[in-house]
C-alpha positions as CSV (number, residue, x, y, z in Angstrom):
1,X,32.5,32.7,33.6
2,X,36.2,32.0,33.5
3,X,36.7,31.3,37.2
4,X,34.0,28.6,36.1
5,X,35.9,27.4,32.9
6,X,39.3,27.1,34.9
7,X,37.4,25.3,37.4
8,X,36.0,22.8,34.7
9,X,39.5,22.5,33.4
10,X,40.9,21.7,36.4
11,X,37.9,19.1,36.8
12,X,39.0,17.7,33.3
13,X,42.5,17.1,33.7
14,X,41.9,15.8,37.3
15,X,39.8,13.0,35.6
16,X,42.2,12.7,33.2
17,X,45.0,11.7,35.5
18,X,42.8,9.6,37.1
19,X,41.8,7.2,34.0
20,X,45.4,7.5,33.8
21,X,46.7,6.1,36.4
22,X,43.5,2.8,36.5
23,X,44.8,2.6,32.9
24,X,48.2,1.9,34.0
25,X,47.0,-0.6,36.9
26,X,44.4,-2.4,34.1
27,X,48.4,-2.7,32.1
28,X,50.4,-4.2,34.9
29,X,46.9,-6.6,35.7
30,X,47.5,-7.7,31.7
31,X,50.9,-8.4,32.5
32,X,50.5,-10.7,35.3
33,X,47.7,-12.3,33.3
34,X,49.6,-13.1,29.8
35,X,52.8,-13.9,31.7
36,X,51.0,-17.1,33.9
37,X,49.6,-18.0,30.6
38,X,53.4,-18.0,28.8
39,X,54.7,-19.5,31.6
40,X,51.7,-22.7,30.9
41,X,52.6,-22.2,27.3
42,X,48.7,-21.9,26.4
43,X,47.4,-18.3,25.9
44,X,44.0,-19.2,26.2
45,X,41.3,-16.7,26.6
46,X,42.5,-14.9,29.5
47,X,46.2,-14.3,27.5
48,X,44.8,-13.5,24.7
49,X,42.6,-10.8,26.4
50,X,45.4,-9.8,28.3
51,X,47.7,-9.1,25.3
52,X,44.6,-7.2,23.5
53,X,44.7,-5.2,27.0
54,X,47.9,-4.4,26.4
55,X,48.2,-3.0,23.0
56,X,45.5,-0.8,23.8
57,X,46.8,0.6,27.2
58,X,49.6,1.2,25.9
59,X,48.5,3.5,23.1
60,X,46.0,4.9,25.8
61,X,49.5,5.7,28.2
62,X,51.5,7.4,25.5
63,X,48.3,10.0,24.8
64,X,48.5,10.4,28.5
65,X,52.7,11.4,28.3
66,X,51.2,14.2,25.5
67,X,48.6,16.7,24.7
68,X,48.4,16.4,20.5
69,X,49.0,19.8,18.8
70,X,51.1,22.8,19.7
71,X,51.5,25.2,22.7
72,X,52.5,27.9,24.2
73,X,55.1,27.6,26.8
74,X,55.7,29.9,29.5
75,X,58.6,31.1,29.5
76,X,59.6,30.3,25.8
77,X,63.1,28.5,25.9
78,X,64.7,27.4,22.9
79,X,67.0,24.4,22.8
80,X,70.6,25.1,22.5
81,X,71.8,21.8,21.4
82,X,74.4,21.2,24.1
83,X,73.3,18.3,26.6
84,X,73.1,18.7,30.1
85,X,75.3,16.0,32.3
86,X,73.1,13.3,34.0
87,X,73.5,12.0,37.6
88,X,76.4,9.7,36.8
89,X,78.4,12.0,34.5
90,X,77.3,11.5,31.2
91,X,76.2,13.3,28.9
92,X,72.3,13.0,28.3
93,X,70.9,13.5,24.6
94,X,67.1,13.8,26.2
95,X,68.0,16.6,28.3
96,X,69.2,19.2,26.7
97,X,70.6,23.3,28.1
98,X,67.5,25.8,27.6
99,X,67.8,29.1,25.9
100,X,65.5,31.5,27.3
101,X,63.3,33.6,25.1
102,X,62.1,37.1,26.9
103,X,58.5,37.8,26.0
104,X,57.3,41.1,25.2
105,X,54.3,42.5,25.6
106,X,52.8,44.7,22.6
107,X,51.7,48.1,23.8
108,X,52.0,51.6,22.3
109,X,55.0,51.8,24.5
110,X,57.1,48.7,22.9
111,X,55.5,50.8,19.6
112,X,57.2,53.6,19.6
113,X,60.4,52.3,21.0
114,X,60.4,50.0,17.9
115,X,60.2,53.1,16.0
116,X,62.4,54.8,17.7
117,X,65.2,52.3,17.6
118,X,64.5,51.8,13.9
119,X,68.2,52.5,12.3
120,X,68.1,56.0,9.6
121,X,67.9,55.1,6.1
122,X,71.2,56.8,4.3
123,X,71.1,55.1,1.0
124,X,69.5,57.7,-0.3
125,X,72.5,60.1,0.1
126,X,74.9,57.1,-0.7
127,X,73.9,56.6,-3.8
128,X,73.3,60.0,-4.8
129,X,77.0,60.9,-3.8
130,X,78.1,58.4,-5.9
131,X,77.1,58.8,-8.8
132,X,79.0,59.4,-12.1
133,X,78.8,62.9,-13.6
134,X,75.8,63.3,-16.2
135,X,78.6,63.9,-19.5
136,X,78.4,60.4,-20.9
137,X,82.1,59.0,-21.5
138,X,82.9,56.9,-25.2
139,X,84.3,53.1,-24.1
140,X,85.3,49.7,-26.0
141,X,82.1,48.9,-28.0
142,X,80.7,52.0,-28.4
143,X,79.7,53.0,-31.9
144,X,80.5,55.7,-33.7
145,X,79.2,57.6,-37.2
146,X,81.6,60.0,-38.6
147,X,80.7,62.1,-41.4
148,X,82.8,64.5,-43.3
149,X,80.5,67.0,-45.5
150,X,81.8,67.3,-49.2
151,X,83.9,64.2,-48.8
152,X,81.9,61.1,-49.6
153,X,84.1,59.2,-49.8
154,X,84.7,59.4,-46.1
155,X,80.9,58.5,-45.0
156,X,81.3,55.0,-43.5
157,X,77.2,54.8,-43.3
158,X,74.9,56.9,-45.3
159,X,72.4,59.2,-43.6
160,X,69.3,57.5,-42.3
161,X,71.0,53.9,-42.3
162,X,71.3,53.4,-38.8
163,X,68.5,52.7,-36.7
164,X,67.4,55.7,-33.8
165,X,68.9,55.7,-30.3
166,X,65.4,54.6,-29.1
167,X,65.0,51.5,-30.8
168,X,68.9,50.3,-30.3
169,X,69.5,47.6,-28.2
170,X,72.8,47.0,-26.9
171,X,73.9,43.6,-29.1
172,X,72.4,44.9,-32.3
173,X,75.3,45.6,-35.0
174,X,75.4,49.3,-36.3
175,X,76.4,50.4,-39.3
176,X,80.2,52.8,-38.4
177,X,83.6,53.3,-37.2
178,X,83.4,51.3,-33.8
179,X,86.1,51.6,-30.5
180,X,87.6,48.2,-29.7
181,X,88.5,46.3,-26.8
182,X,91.8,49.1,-26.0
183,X,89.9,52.0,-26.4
184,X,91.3,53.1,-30.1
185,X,89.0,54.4,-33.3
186,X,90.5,54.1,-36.5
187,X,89.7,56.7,-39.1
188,X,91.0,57.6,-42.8
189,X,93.3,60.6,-42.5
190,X,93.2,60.2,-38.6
191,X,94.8,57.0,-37.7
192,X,94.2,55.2,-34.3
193,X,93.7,57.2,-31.6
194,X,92.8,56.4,-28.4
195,X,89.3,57.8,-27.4
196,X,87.6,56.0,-24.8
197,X,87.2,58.2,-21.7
198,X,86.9,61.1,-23.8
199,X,83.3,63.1,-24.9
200,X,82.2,63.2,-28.2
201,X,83.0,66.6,-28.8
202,X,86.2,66.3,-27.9
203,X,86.6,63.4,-30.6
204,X,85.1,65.6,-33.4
205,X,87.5,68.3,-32.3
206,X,90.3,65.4,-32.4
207,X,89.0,64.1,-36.0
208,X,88.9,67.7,-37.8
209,X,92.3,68.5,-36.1
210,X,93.8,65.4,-38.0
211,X,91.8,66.1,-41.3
212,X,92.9,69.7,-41.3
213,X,96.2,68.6,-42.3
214,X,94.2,67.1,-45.5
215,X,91.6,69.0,-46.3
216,X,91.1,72.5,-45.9
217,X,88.7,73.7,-43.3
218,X,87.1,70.2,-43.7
219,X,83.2,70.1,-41.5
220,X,82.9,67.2,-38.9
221,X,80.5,65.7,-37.4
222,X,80.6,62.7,-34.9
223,X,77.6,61.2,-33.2
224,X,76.9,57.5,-31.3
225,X,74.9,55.4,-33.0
226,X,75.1,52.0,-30.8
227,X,75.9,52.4,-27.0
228,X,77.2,49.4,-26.2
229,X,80.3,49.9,-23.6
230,X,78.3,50.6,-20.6
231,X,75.2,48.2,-19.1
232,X,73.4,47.5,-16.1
233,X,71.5,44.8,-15.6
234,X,67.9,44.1,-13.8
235,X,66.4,41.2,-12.5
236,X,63.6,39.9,-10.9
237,X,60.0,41.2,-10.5
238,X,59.5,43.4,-13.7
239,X,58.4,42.2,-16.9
240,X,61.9,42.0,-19.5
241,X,64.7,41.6,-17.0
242,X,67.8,41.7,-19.2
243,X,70.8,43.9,-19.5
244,X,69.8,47.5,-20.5
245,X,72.1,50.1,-22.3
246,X,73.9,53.6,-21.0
247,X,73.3,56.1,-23.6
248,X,73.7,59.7,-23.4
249,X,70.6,60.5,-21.1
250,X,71.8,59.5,-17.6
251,X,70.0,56.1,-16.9
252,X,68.2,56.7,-13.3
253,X,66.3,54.2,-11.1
254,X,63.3,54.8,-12.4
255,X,63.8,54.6,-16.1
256,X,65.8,51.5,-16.0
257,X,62.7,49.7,-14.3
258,X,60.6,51.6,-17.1
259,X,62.8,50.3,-19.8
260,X,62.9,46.6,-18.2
261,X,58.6,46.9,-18.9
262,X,57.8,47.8,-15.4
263,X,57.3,45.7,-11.8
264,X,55.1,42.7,-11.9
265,X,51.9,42.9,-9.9
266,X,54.4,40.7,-7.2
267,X,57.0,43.0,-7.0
268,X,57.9,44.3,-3.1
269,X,59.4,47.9,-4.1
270,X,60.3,48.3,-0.2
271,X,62.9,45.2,-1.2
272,X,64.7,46.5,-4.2
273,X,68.3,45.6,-4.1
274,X,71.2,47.6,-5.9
275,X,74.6,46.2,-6.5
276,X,77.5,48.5,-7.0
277,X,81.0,47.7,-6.5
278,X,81.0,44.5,-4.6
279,X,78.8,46.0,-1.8
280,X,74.2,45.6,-1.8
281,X,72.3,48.8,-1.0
282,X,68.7,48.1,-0.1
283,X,66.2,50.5,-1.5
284,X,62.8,50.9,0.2
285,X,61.1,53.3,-2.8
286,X,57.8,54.1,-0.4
287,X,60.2,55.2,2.7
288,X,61.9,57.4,0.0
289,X,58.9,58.7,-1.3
290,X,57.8,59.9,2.6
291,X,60.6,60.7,3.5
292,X,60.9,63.2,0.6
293,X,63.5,61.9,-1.1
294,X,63.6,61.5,-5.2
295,X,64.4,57.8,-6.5
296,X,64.8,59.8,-9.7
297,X,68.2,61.6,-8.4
298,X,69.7,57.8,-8.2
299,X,71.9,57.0,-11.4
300,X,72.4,54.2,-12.0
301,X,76.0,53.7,-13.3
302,X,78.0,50.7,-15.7
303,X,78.0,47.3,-13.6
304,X,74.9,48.0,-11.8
305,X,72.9,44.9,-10.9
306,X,69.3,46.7,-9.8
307,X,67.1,43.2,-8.5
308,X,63.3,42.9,-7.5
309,X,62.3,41.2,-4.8
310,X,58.9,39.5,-5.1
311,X,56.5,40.1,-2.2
312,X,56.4,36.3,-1.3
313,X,60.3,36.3,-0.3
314,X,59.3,37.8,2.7
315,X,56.3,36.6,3.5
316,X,55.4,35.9,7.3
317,X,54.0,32.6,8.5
318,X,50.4,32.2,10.5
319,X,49.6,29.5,12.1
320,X,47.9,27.9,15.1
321,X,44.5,28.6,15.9
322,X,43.6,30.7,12.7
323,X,40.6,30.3,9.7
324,X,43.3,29.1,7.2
325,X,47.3,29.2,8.1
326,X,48.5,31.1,5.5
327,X,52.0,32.8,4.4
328,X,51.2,36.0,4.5
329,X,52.8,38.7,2.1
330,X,53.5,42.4,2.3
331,X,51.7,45.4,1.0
332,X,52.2,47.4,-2.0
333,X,53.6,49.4,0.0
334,X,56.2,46.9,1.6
335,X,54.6,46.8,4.8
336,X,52.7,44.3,6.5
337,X,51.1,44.9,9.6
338,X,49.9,42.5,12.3
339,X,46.6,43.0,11.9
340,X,46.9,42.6,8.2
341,X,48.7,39.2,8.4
342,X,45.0,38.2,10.9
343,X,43.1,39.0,8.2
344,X,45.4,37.3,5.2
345,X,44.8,34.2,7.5
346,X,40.8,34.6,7.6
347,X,41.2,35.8,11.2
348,X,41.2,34.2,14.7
349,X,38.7,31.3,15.0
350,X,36.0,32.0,17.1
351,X,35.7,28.6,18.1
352,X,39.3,27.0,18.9
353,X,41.3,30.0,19.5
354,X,41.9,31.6,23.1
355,X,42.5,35.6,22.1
356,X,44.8,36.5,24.9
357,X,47.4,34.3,23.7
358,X,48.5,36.0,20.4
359,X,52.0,35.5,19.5
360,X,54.7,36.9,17.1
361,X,57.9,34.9,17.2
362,X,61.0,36.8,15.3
363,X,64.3,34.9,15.1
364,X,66.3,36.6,12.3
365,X,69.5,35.1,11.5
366,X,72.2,36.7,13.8
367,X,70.3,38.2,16.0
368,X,69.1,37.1,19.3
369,X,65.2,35.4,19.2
370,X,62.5,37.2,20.7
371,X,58.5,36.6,21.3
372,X,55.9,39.5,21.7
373,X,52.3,38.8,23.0
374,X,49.4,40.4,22.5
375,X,46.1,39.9,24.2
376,X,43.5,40.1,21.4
377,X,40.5,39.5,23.5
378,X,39.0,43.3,23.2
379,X,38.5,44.6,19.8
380,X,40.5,47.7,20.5
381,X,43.4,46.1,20.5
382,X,43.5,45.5,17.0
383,X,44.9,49.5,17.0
384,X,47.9,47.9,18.7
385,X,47.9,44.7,15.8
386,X,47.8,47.7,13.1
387,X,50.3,49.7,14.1
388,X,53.4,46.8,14.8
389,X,55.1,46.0,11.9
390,X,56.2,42.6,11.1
391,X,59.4,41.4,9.6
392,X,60.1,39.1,6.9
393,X,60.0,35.4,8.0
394,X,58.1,35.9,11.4
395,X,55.9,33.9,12.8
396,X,52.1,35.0,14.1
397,X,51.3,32.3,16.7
398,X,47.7,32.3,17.7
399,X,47.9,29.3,20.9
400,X,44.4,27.4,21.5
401,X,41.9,27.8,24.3
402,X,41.9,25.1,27.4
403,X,38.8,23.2,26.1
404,X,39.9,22.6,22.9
405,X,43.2,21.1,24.6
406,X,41.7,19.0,26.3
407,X,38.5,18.2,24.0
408,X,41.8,16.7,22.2
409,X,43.4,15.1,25.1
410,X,39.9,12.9,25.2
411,X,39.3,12.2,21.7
412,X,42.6,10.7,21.5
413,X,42.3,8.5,24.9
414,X,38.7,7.9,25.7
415,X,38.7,5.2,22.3
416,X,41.9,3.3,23.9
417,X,41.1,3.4,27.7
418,X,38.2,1.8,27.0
419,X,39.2,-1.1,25.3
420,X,42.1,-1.5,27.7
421,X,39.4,-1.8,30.5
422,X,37.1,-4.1,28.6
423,X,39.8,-6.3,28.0
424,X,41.2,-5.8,31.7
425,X,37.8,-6.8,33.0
426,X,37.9,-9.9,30.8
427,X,41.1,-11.0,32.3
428,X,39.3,-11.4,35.7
């Protein structure tokens, strides 16, 4: 059956260079016509024929210079942009150097070397090692309630006044003694002092020193009512990005995305990304999770800028010979598999598509451009389309069959050729 639909193709095309070529002889008969009937300066039936002739060759010849759609070539090049010299020296815009573009075929060989090759995720240990001690430090902005017992007259807030930790958010005012911009509290009795950096037990130890010299054996206590020196902020997919608060219960990965309302039903948590210190550190929560690692361990720390990605910023494009071209998006997972992107795109069509030519073109910036192929025509190869992994921004190719090509060729020629020889036999 295909030794017969090659041989039918190469009847086709053989046909098709033929109409070609009487097409181009009916254009240069047209030519001869309208130019005796400029040179007697009347058109007259046979020039106006002839320039009819004309406009319809000449659409006719420019289908015959190219098949409509896309395709395929083999080998895959990719134009560099630098012009190749021509025969006297110039430079020529139309010819252009070649890049070319290895393609590699998917098998459970190029499979596991993928995996293989796939760099180890240290993140993880990263950002675990670098995080700051649990003890939460006092800074500028921090507020703070002192109460002396017995001494009234010393209570800068009464008991109850302020609202709890819980429902404090970090630019709501709070009733108490509060550390400015350089670090210093100011107390009756105490003075200024400088107490950011410090723990709060060491300023109640600080305040009853100073009030000993007042009172005798006076009873401190100091607590935070407003934690406002130390923020982190997250953005993207969850549902209140804002800035969120440090208080004195370490603020971990997974409670600042609980405090921010949780991800959106578009959130990719394989494409999470933490900034710290000038430097990004992508965190893939899944590949933690099997890997046996503990998001929870990661703290996050004052500065932090913790951003979700949505799933459709790295989406992956199908096209070609497909149900429905589609940009398709990960997993909940993160992942997205070949086969999955197939079926995001309503699968190959049955009736355009040719199967063995499945491609997956990956250009990433920086990195050198490569094409894998897969031949789809046996169902069991959809184990091999499960099992490779795509990237963000690639492209799944799926090239049409021969007929179809040239079912196009026709449709787009047949309608001028024969006009141009209708109006070439009228010029006889």
């Amino acid at each position: 059956m295909i030794v017969f639909i090659q041989m039918l193709e190469g009847f086709i095309v053989a046909a098709i260079l033929h109409a070609c070529q009487r097409a181009r002889g009916a254009m240069r008969a047209a030519r001869r016509v309208l130019r005796r009937s400029m040179q007697s300066r009347r058109l007259g039936r046979g020039g106006l024929a002839a320039l009819i002739a004309i406009l319809a060759l000449a659409g006719a010849l420019a289908g015959c210079s190219s098949a409509p759609g896309m395709r395929m070539s083999q080998p895959a090049t990719l134009p560099t942009g630098e012009g190749t010299d021509s025969a006297d020296g110039a430079s020529s815009d139309s010819a252009q150097a070649q890049q070319q573009i290895p393609i590699t075929e998917i098998n459970l060989r190029l499979i596991q070397q993928l995996r293989a090759a796939a760099a180890p995720d240290n993140t993880w240990t990263m950002l675990e090692a670098s995080s700051q001690p649990l003890h939460y430090t006092l800074g500028p902005g921090d507020v703070l309630d002192i109460t002396v017992w017995d001494h009234p007259e010393l209570i800068a807030a009464q008991s109850g006044q302020a609202n709890s930790v819980s429902a404090q958010r970090s630019a709501d005012p709070a009733p108490g003694f509060v550390i400015d911009q350089d670090g210093y509290l100011q107390f009756p009795y105490v003075g200024r002092e400088h107490v950011a950096g410090m723990h709060i037990e060491d300023v109640q130890r600080l305040v009853q020193s100073r009030l000993s010299e007042v009172y005798q054996k006076p009873q401190v206590t100091v607590r935070i009512v407003s934690y406002r020196s130390k923020q982190i902020y997250v953005d993207g997919e969850v549902q209140s990005p804002g800035s969120l608060a440090i208080n004195d219960v370490p603020m971990t990965l997974y409670q600042a995305v609980a405090r921010a309302g949780g991800f959106t039903k578009n959130a990719d948590q394989s494409q999470m990304v933490l900034v710290r210190d000038g430097k990004s550190y992508r965190l893939d929560l899944p590949a933690m999770l099997a890997r046996n690692e503990n998001p929870a361990k990661i703290r996050l720390q004052k500065g932090d800028l913790l951003r979700v990605v949505a799933r459709e910023d790295n989406g992956v494009y199908v096209m070609g010979e497909v149900s429905k071209p589609v940009t398709a998006v990960p997993m909940r997972n993160g992942k997205l598999m070949l086969s999955d992107a197939i079926s995001q795109a309503g699968s190959i069509d049955s009736n355009t598509a040719d199967p063995q030519q499945l491609y997956v073109i990956r250009g990433a910036e920086g990195t050198q451009p490569q094409v894998y192929h897969l031949d789809a025509r046996s169902p069991v190869s959809m184990i091999l389309a499960n099992q490779f992994q795509l990237q963000s921004n690639d492209v799944v190719y799926v090239d049409s069959n021969g007929l179809v090509r040239l079912s196009r060729v026709l449709n787009l020629l047949l309608p001028a050729i024969n006009a141009g020889l209708t109006a070439a036999v009228l010029t006889k």
